[in-house]
C-alpha positions in Angstrom: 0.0 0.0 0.0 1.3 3.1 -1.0 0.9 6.1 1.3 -0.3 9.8 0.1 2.3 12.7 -0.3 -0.3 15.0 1.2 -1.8 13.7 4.5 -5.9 13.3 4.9 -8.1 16.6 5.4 -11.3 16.4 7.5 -12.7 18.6 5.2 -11.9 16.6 1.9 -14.8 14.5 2.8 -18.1 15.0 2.3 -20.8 14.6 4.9 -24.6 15.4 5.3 -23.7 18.3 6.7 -21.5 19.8 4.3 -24.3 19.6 1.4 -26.9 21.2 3.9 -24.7 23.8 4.5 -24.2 24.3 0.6 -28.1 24.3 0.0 -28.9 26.5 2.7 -26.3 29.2 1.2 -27.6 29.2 -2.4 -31.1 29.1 -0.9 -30.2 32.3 1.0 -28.1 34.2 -2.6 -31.9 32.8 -4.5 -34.0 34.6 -1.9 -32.0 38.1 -1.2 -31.6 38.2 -5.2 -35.1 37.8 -5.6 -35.3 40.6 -3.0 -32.8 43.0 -5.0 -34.1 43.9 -8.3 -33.0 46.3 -10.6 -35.3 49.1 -12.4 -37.8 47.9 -15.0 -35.8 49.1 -18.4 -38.2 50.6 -20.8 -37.7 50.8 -24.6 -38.8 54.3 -25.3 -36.3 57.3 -25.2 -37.3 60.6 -23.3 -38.0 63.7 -24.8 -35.7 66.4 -24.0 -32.3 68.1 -25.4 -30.6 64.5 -24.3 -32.9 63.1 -27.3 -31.5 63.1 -30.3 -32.1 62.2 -33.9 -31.2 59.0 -35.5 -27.9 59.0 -37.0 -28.3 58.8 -40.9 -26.8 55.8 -43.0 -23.0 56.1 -43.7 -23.1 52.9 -46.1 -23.8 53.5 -49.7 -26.1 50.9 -51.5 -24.4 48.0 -53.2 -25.4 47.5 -56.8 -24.9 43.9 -56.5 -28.6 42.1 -56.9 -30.6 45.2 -57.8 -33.0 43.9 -60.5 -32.0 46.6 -63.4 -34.8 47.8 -66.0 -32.4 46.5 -68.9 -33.2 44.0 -71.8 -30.1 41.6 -71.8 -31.3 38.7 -73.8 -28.9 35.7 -72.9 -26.4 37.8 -71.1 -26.7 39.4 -67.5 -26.2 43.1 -66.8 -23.2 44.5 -65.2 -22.0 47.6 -63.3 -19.0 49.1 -65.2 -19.0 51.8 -63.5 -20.3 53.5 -59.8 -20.1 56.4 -57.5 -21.2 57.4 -54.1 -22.1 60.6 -52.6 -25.1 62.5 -50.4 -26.8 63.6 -53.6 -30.3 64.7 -51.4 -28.5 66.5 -48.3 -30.6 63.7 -46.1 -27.0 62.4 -44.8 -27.0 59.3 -46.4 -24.8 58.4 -49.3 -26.9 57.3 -52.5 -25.2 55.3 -55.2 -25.2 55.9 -59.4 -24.7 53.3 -60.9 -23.5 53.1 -64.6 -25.1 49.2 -65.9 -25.2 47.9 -69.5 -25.7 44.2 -70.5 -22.0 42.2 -70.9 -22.1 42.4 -74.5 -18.9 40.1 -76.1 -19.0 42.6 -79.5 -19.5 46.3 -80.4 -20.8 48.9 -77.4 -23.8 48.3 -75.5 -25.4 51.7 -74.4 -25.0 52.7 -70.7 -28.1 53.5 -68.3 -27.3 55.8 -65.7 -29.7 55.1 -62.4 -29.4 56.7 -58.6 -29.8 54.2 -55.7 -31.1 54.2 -52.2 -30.9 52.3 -48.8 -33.6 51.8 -46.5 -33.8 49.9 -43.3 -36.5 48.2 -44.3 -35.8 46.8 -47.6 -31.8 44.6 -47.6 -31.8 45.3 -51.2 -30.9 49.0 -52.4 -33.7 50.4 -54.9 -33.7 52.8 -58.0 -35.2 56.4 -57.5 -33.9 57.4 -60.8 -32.8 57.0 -64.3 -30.7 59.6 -65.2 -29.7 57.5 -68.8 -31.8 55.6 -70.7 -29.7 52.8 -72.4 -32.9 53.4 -75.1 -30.7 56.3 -75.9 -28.0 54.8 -77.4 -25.4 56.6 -74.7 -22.2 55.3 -73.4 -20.9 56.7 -70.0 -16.8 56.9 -70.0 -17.3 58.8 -66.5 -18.6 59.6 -63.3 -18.4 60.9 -60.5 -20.3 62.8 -57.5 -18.9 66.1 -56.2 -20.6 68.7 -53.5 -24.1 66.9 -53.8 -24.0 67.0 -57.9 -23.4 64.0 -60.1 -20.9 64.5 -63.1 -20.8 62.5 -66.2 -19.2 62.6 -70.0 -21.7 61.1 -72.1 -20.5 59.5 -75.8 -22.7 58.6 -78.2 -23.8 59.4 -82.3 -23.9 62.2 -84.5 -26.1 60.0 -87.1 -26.8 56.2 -87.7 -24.8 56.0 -89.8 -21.8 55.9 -87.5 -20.7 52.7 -86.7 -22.2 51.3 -83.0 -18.4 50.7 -81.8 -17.2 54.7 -82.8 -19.3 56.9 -80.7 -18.4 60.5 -82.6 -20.0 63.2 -79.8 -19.4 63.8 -76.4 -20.8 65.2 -74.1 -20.5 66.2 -70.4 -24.1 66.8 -68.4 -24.5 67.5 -64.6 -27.3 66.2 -62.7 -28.6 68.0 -59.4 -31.4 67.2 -56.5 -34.0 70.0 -57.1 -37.3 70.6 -55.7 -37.9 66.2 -55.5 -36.4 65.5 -58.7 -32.8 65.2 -60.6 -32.1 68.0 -63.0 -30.0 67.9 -65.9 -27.6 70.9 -67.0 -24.6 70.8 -68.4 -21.4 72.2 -66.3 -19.7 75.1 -66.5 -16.5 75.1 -69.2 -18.1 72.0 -70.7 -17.4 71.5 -74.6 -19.1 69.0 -77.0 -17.3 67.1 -79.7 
């Protein structure tokens, strides 16, 4: 028999006693918690200067999934081209979004369309069409500055020009007006 490093505690063992003595302690923390509760919370804020108003979106919609109002035929549509800004002055950043169908030949014509978030709908959704791709236009850029979106628009003097060679361009300016997007075109601007 081979004898223990560390001698025998009395209190190693358990007895009767030492599991009343456990249940009459967590008994005791049940009953005083019980007695101790904290306030009721409440979801409602208060009204007052502390109150203040939500803080607006900072993430601009993702193009990826919106259901685009373009014919493709066999081949999907694609974002070539996108840019973010507050375009409203609501503190949330819209997206425009340049989409034509992935054509493998020849130019497909751009449409140009403004996107929103809400927190109700996971999927951004189109409050405008600035472009038409009916039109025939190609985008070659974009961009949003000081709450205005910028583009230079290519497209056709005649028909008769080939669908790859777009032979005018043009830049236009679009800008949140009394609930709608306005068209001018920008100071210094020249067509070809």
């Amino acid at each position: 028999m081979q004898q223990s490093a560390v001698p025998e505690l009395a209190h190693t063992h358990t007895r009767p006693i030492h599991w009343l003595a456990t249940a009459t302690a967590v008994a005791g923390v049940v009953a005083f918690s019980s007695v101790l509760q904290p306030n009721s919370a409440t979801a409602a804020q208060t009204a007052g200067p502390e109150a203040r108003k939500a803080p607006a979106a900072t993430v601009p919609p993702n193009p990826a999934g919106v259901d685009f109002p373009l014919q493709c035929g066999p081949v999907k549509a694609v974002v070539a081209k996108k840019a973010t800004g507050d375009l409203d002055g609501d503190g949330s950043p819209e997206t425009v979004a340049v989409v034509h169908c992935d054509s493998p030949m020849g130019t497909p014509p751009d449409g140009v369309y403004v996107l929103t978030a809400s927190a109700e709908k996971a999927t951004p959704r189109i409050v405008a069409t600035l472009v038409n791709p009916k039109d025939g236009i190609t985008v070659s850029d974009i961009a949003v500055r000081d709450g205005a979106i910028l583009g230079d628009l290519l497209g056709y003097s005649t028909d008769d020009v080939p669908r790859c060679c777009p032979d005018v361009k043009n830049s236009a300016k679009w800008q949140w007006k009394n609930g709608a997007f306005v068209r001018s075109t920008p100071a210094g601007a020249h067509s070809v």
